[in-house]
C-alpha positions as CSV (number, residue, x, y, z in Angstrom):
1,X,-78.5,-21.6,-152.6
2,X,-82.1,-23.1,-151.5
3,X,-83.1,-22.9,-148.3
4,X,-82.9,-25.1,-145.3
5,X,-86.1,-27.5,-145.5
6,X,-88.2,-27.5,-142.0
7,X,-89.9,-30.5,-140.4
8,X,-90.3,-31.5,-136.6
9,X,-90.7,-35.0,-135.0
10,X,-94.3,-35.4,-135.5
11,X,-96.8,-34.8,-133.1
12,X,-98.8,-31.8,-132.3
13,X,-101.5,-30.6,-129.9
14,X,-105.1,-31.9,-130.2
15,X,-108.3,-30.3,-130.3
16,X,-110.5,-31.2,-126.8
17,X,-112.7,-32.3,-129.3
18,X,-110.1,-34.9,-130.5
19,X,-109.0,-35.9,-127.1
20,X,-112.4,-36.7,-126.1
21,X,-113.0,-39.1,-128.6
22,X,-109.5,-40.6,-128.2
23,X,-110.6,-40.9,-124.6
24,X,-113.8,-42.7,-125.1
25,X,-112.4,-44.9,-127.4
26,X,-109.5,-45.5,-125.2
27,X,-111.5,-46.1,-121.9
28,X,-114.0,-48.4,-124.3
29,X,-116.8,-45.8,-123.9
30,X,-119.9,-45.9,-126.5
31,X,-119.1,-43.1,-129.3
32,X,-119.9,-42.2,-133.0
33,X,-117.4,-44.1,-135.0
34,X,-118.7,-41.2,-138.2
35,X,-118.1,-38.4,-136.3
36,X,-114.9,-39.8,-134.5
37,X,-113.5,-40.3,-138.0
38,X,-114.8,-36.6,-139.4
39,X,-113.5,-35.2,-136.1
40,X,-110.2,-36.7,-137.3
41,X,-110.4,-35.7,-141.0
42,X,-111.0,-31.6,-139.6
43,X,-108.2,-31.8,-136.9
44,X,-105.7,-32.9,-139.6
45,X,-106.7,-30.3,-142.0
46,X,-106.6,-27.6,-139.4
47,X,-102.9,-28.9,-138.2
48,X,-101.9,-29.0,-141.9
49,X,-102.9,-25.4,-142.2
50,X,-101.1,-24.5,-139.2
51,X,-97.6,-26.1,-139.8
52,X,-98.1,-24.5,-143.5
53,X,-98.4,-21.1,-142.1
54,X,-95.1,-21.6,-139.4
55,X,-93.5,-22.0,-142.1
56,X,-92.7,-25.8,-142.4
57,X,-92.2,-27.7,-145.3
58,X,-92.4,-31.5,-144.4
59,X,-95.6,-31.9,-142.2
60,X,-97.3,-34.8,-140.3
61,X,-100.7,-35.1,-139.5
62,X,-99.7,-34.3,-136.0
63,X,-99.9,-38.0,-135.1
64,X,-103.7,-36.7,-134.3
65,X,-105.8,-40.1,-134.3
66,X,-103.8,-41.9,-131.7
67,X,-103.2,-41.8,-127.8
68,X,-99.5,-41.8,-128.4
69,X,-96.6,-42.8,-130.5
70,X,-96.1,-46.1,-129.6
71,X,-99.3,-47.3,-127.3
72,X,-101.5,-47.0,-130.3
73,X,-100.3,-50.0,-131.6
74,X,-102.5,-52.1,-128.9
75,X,-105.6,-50.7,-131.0
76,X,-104.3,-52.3,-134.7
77,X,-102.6,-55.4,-133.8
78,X,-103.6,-58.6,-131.6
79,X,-101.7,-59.6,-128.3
80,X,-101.9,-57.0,-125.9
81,X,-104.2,-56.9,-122.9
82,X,-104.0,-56.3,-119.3
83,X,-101.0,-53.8,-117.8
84,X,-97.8,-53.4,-118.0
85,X,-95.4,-52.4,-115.0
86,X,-94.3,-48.7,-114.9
87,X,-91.2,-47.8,-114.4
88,X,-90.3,-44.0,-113.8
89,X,-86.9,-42.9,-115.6
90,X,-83.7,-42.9,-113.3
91,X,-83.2,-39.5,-113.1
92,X,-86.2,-38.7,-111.5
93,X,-85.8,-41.4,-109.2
94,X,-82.8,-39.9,-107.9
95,X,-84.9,-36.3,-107.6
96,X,-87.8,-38.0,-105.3
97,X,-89.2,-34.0,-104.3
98,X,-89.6,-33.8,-107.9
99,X,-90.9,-36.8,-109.1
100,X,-93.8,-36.0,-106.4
101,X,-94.4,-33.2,-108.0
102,X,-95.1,-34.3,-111.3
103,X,-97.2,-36.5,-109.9
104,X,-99.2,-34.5,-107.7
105,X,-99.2,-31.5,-110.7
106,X,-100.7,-34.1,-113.3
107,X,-97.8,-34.4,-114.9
108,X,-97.7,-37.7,-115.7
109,X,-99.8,-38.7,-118.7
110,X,-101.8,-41.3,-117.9
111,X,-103.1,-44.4,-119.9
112,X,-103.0,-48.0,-120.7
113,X,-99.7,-50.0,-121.5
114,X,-100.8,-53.4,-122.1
115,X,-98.8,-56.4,-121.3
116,X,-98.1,-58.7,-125.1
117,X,-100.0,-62.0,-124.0
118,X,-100.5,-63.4,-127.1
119,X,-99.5,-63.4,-130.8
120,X,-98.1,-60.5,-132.3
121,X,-100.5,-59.8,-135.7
122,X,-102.2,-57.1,-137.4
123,X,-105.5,-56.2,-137.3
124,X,-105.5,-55.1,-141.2
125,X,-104.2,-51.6,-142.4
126,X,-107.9,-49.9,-142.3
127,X,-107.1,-47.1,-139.3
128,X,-104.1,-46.6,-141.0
129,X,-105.3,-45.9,-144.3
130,X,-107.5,-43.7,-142.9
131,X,-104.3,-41.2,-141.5
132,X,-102.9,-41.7,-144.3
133,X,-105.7,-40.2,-146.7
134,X,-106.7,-37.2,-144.2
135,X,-103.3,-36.0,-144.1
136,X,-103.0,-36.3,-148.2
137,X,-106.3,-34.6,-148.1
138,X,-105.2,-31.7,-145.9
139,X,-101.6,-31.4,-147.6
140,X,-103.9,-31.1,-151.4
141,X,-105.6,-28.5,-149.4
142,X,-103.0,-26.7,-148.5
143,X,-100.5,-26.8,-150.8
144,X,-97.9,-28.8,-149.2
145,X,-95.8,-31.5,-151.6
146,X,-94.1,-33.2,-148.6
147,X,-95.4,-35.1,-145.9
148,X,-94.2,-38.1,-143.6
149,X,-96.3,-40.3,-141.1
150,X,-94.7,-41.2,-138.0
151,X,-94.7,-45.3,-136.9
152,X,-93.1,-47.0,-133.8
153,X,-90.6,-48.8,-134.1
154,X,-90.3,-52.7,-132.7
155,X,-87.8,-51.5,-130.1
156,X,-89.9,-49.1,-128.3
157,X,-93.0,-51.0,-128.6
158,X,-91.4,-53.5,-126.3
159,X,-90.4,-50.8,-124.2
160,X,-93.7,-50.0,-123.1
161,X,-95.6,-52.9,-124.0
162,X,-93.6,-55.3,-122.6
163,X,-93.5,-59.1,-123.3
164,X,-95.4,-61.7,-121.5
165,X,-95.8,-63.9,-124.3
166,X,-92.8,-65.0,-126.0
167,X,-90.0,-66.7,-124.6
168,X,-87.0,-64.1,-125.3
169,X,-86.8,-60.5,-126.1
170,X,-84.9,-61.5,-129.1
171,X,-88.0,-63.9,-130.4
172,X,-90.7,-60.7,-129.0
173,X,-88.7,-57.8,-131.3
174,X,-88.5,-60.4,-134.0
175,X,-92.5,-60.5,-133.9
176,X,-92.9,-57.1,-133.6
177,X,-90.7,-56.8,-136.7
178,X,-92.8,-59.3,-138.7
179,X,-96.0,-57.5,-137.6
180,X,-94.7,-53.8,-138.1
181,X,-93.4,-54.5,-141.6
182,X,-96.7,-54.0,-143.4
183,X,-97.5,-50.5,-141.3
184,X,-94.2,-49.4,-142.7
185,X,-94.5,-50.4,-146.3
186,X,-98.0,-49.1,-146.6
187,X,-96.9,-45.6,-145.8
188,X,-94.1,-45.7,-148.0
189,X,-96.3,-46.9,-150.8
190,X,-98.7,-44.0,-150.4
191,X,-96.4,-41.4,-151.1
192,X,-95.8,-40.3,-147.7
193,X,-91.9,-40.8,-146.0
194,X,-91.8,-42.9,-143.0
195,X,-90.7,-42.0,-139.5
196,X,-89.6,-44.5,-137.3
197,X,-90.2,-43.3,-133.3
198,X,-86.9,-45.2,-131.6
199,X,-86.4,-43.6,-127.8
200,X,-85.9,-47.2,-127.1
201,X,-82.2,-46.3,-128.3
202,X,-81.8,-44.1,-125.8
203,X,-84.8,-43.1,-123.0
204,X,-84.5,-47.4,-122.2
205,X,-81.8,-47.0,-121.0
206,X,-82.7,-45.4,-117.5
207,X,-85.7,-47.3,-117.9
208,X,-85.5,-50.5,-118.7
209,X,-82.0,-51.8,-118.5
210,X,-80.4,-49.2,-115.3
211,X,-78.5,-52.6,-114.0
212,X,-76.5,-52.9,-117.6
213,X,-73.1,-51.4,-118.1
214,X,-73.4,-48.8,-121.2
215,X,-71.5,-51.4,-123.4
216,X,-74.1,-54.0,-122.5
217,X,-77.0,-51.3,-122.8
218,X,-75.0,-51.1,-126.4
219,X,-75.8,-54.7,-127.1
220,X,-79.4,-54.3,-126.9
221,X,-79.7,-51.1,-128.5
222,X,-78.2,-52.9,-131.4
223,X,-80.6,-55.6,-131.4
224,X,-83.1,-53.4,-131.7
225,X,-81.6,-51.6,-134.8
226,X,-81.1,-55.3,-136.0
227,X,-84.9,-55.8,-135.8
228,X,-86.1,-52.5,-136.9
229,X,-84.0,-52.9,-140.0
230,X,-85.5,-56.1,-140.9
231,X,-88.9,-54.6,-140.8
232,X,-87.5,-52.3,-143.4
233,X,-85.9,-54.5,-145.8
234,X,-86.9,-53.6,-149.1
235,X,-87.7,-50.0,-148.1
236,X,-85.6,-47.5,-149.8
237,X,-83.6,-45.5,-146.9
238,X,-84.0,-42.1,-148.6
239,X,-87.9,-42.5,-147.7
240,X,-87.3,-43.3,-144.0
241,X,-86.7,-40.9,-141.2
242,X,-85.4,-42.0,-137.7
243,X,-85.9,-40.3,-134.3
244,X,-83.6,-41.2,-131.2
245,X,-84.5,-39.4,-128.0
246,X,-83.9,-39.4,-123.8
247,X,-87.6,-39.0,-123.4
248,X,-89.6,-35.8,-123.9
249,X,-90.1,-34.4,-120.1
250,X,-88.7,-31.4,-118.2
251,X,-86.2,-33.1,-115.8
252,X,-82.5,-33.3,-114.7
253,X,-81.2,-36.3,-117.3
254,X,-78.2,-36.7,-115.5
255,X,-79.1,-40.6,-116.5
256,X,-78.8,-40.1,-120.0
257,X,-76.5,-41.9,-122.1
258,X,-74.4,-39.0,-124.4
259,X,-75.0,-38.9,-127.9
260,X,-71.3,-40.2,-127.9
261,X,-71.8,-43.9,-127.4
262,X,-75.3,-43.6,-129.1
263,X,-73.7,-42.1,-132.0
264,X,-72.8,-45.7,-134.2
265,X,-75.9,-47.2,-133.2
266,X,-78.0,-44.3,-135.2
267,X,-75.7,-43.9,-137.3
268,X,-76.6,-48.2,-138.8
269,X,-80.4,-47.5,-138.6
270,X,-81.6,-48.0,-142.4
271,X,-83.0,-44.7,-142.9
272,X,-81.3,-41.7,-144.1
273,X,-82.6,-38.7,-142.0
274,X,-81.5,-39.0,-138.7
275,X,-83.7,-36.6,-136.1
276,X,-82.5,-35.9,-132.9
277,X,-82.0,-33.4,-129.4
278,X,-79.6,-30.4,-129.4
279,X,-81.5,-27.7,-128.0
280,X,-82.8,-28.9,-124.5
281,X,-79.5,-27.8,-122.1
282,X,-78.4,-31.8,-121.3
283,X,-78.0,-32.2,-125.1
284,X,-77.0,-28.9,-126.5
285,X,-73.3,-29.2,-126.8
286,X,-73.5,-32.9,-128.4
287,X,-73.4,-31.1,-132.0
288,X,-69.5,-31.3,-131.3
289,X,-69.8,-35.2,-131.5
290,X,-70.9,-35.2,-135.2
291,X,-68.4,-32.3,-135.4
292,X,-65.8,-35.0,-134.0
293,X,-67.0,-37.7,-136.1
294,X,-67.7,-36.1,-139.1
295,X,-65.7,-38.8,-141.0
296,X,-68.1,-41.7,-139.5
297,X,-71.3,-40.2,-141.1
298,X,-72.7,-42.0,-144.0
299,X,-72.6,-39.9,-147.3
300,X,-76.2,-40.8,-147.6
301,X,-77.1,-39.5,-143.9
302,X,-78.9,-36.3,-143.5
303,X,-78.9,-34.8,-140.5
304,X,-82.5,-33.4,-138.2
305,X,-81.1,-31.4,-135.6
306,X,-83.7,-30.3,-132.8
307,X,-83.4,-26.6,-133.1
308,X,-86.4,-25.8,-130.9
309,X,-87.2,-27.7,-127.8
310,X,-90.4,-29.5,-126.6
311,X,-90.3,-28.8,-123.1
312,X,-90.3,-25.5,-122.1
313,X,-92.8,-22.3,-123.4
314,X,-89.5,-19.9,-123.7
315,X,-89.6,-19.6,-128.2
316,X,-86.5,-19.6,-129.6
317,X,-85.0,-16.3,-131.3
318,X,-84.4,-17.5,-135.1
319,X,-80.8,-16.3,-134.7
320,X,-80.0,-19.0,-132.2
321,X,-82.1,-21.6,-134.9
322,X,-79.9,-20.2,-137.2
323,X,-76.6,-20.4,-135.3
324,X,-77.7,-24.0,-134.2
325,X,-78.4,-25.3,-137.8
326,X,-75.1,-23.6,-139.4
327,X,-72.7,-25.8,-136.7
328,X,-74.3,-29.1,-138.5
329,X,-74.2,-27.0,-142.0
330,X,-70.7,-26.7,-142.1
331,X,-69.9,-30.4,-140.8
332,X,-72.1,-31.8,-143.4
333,X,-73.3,-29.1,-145.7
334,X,-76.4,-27.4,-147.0
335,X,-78.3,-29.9,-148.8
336,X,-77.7,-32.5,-145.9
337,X,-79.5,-30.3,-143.1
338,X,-83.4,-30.2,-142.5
339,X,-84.5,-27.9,-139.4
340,X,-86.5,-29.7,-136.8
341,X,-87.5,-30.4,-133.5
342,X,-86.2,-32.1,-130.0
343,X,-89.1,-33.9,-129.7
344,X,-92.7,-33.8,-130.9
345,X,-95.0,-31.4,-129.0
346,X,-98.2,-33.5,-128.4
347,X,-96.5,-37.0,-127.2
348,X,-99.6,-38.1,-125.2
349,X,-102.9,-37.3,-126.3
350,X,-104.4,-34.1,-124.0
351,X,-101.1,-33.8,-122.0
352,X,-98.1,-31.3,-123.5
353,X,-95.9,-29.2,-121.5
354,X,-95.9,-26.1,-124.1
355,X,-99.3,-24.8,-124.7
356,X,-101.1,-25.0,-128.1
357,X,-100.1,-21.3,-129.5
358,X,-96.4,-21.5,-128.5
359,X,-95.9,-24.7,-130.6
360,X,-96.4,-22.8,-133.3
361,X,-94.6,-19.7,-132.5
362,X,-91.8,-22.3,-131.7
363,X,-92.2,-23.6,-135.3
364,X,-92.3,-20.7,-136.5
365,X,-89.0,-19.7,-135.4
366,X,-87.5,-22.5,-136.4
367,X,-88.8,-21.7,-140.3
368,X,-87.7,-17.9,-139.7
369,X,-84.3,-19.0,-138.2
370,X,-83.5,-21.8,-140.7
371,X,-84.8,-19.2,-143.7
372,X,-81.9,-17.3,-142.6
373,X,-79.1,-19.9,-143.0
374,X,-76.8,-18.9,-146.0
């Protein structure tokens, strides 16, 4: 029987090197466009390397080029200036000590969330295609056949940069959908499989919408399926990976919608991986869901279970990867489980909560731990 395939969400730590230039391009600071890009093309070959000695077989370029997964997009399209309003997940509201704390530590991440003031359009593919070919590059290098490019999705776009342009939500997604559509096809026609970023489906909703019932919350989440979906039309599923999370911080999460209500939403996204939380401890026992609805999972669906977490420097022991991946092994089966990861381990650029050598050890566990599935 082969083994369980390894992945993980998507990003990774960045060099100081790479965070300064992301910084200086960020706070519109003169720099060296040459030796940003070269700085670029090294750090992806050098996190290539790294996730092909952990052990993993389906590697990103660690999302290295941009400030984060879904902010980035204010560099490559038109429409966004300005700021857009924070708003600090409910939980930590409720935990005010706390949320002091991580304020006071540093422990926010800090940088710009336009405001969308104007058309929605891109800027042209060029930044893109640049990923694209250093993470090819590092994966020749390396000898690694696999590979996938991360992209945000309409639905969390809006979530943090939010709409002061066109006159619905419905009409701003729909935009962002129209705009998003070429990112998403030009990875997919490289070679490389497509991950859609989507804590909208979940984190928004102790952000965004706390004064919605869940069965309203529901609602939205769905039109933000409807919308990502329609950006993919045309895209074949088995090439698309989607990633559902409750945000990627050390916190209570008492706010967090369960899995259990999220579960039909994922479940109609248009891609056929489905990446998601089990190992922090608010979303470790929601394996028993898919357990529960094993009938309501598309034959087509194959399952990412987070069997390491992003939040914490403790590294898993592979038994416990391998006891977590065998609970979605025998409601699904062996060819229909890939190990990966909570969430990704370099969300904001220069700001992680697991230092640079425990990532890997962590990924590392998870290839020794899912190697050991029978």
């Amino acid at each position: 029987m082969p083994k369980i395939l390894t992945s993980h969400v998507g990003s990774l730590p960045r060099t100081q090197e790479v965070v300064d230039f992301i910084f200086a391009r960020e706070n519109r600071e003169d720099y060296d466009q040459a030796a940003f890009d070269a700085a670029m093309t090294k750090a992806v070959s050098e996190t290539v390397a790294k996730q092909a000695a952990a052990g993993i077989d389906i590697v990103s370029d660690g999302e290295t080029s941009k400030i984060s997964y879904a902010t980035y997009v204010k560099d490559r399209y038109t429409g966004f200036d300005g700021d857009s309003p924070r708003n600090a997940p409910a939980d930590l509201k409720k935990f005010p000590t706390f949320l002091k704390r991580l304020a006071d530590d540093g422990g926010t991440p800090q940088y710009a969330r336009p405001m969308c003031v104007g058309e929605v359009k891109s800027k042209g593919q060029g930044e893109l295609e640049k990923d694209i070919a250093n993470l090819k590059a590092g994966m020749a290098e390396h000898g690694i056949e696999r590979g996938f490019m991360n992209a945000a999705s309409p639905g969390v776009i809006s979530l943090f940069l939010q709409n002061d342009f066109y006159a619905t939500r419905e009409e701003y997604l729909s935009a962002l959908a129209d705009a998003m559509r070429e990112e998403y096809r030009t990875i997919v026609d490289s070679g490389l499989d497509l991950q859609l970023d989507c804590p909208d489906l979940a984190l928004s909703r102790h952000m965004l919408f706390n004064d919605l019932s869940d069965d309203e919350f529901l609602k939205i989440a769905g039109s933000h399926v409807e919308a990502l979906n329609h950006a993919l039309e045309g895209i074949d599923p088995s090439r698309v990976r989607v990633h559902i999370c409750w945000g990627n911080y050390e916190g209570p999460h008492v706010c967090d919608i369960p899995m259990s209500k999220m579960f039909d939403t994922l479940m109609s996204v248009g891609a056929n991986k489905l990446l998601f939380e089990t190992s922090n401890p608010r979303h470790g026992h929601e394996w028993a869901v898919f357990r529960d609805r094993k009938a309501d999972i598309p034959a087509d669906k194959i399952l990412v279970p987070g069997v390491v977490d992003t939040t914490t420097n403790f590294v898993e022991h592979p038994d416990l990867v391998q006891q977590r991946l065998e609970r979605f092994v025998d409601i699904v089966g062996h060819d229909r489980v890939i190990a990966g990861s909570d969430c990704g381990f370099g969300t904001f650029a220069g700001f992680g909560a697991v230092d640079p050598e425990i990532a890997y050890a962590k990924l590392a566990a998870l290839s020794a731990g899912a190697a050991q599935v029978k």
